[in-house]
C-alpha positions in Angstrom: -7.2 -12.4 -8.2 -9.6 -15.2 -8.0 -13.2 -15.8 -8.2 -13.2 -16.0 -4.8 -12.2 -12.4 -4.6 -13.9 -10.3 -7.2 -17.1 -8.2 -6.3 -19.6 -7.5 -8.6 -19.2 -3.6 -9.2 -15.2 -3.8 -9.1 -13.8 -2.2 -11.8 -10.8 -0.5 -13.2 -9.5 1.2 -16.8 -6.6 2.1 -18.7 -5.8 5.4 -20.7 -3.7 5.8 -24.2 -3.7 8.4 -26.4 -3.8 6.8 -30.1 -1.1 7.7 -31.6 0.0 7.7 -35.6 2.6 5.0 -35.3 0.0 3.2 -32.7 -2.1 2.7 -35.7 0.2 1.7 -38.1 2.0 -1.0 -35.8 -1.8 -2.5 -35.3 -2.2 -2.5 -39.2 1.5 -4.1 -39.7 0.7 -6.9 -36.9 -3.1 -7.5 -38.0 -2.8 -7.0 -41.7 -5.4 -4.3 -42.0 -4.1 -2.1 -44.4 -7.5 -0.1 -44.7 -7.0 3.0 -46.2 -9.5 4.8 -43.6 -6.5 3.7 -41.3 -3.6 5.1 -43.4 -4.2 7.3 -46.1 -4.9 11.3 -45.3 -6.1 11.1 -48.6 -8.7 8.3 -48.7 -9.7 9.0 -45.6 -10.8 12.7 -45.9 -13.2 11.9 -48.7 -15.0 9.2 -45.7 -18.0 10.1 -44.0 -15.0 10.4 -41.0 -13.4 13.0 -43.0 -9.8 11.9 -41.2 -8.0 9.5 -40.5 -9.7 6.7 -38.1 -8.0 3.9 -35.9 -9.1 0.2 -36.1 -11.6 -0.9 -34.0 -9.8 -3.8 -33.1 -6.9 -1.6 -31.5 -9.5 -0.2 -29.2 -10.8 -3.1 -28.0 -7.3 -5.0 -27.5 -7.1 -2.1 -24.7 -9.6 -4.0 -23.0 -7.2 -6.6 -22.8 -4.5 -4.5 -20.8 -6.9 -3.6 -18.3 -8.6 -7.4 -17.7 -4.9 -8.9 -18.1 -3.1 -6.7 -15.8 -5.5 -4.9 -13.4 -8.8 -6.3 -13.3 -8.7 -9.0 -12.3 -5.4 -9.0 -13.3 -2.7 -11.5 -14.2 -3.0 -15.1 -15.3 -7.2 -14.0 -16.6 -7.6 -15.7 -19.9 -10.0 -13.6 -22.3 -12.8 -15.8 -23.5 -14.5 -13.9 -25.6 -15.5 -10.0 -26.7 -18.9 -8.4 -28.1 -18.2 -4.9 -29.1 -20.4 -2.2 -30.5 -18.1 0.1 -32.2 -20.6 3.8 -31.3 -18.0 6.8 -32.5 -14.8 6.8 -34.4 -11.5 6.9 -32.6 -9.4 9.7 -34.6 -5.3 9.8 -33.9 -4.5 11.5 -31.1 -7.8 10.9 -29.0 -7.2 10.1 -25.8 -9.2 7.0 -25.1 -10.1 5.4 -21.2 -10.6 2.1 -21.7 -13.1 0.8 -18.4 -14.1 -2.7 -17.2 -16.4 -3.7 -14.7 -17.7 -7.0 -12.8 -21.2 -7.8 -14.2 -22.0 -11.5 -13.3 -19.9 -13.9 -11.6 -20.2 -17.5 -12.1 -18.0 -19.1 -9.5 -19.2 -22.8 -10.6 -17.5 -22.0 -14.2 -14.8 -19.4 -12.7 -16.5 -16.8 -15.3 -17.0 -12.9 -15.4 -19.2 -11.1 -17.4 -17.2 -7.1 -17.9 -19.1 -5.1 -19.2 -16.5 -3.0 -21.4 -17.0 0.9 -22.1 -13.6 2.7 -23.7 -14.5 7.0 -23.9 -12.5 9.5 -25.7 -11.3 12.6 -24.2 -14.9 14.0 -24.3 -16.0 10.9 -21.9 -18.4 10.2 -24.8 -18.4 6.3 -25.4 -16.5 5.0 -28.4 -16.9 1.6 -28.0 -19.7 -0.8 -25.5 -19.6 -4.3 -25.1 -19.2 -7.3 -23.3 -16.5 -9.4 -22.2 -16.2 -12.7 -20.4 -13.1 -13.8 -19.1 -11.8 -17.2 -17.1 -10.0 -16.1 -13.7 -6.8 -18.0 -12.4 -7.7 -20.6 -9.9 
């Protein structure tokens, strides 16, 4: 997709649940060894009370959606502001959504607005994200 042919309003998502071994791959290729990420233990005595999975796993969800829906291949990801509302426990099923915000066709830019929801459709994790289109 181009500049040319995104609409302000278009938007698409992707679903996952968060699995145990989903977590521990993201703190094996980031280095975040948090124990709120990997310890039953640690973790209960939290104000989460369990397990929780790293914020950074949520948002690189995001990424699948802008990379290979919307808009879709060859988008380079500029940049991400995330607020980070409700912890994601294993096994929630999360709905990562994006949606055309601004368009700047002089700078081939969109402005998402990001929202990923759990299985409850409450919002885990708001934000922003501006991304470069293909030409």
């Amino acid at each position: 997709m181009t500049i040319k042919e995104i609409k302000v309003g278009d938007a698409a998502f992707f679903e996952k649940t968060i699995t145990e071994a989903d977590v521990c791959l993201f703190a094996e290729v980031s280095g975040d060894h948090n124990p709120v990420h990997l310890d039953d233990t640690y973790a209960a005595k939290t104000m989460f009370q369990k397990r929780i999975a790293h914020g950074g796993l949520i948002n690189s969800l995001f990424s699948t959606v802008l990379g290979t829906q919307l808009p879709g291949e060859g988008t380079i990801y500029l940049s991400q502001e995330s607020k980070f509302i409700r912890p994601v426990y294993l096994n929630d099923h999360i709905r990562a959504c994006v949606e055309a915000e601004e368009i700047n066709e002089e700078k081939n830019r969109v402005r998402m607005k990001t929202i990923a929801y759990n299985q409850h459709n409450e919002a885990v994790v708001v934000g922003h994200a501006i991304v470069m289109l293909p030409k």
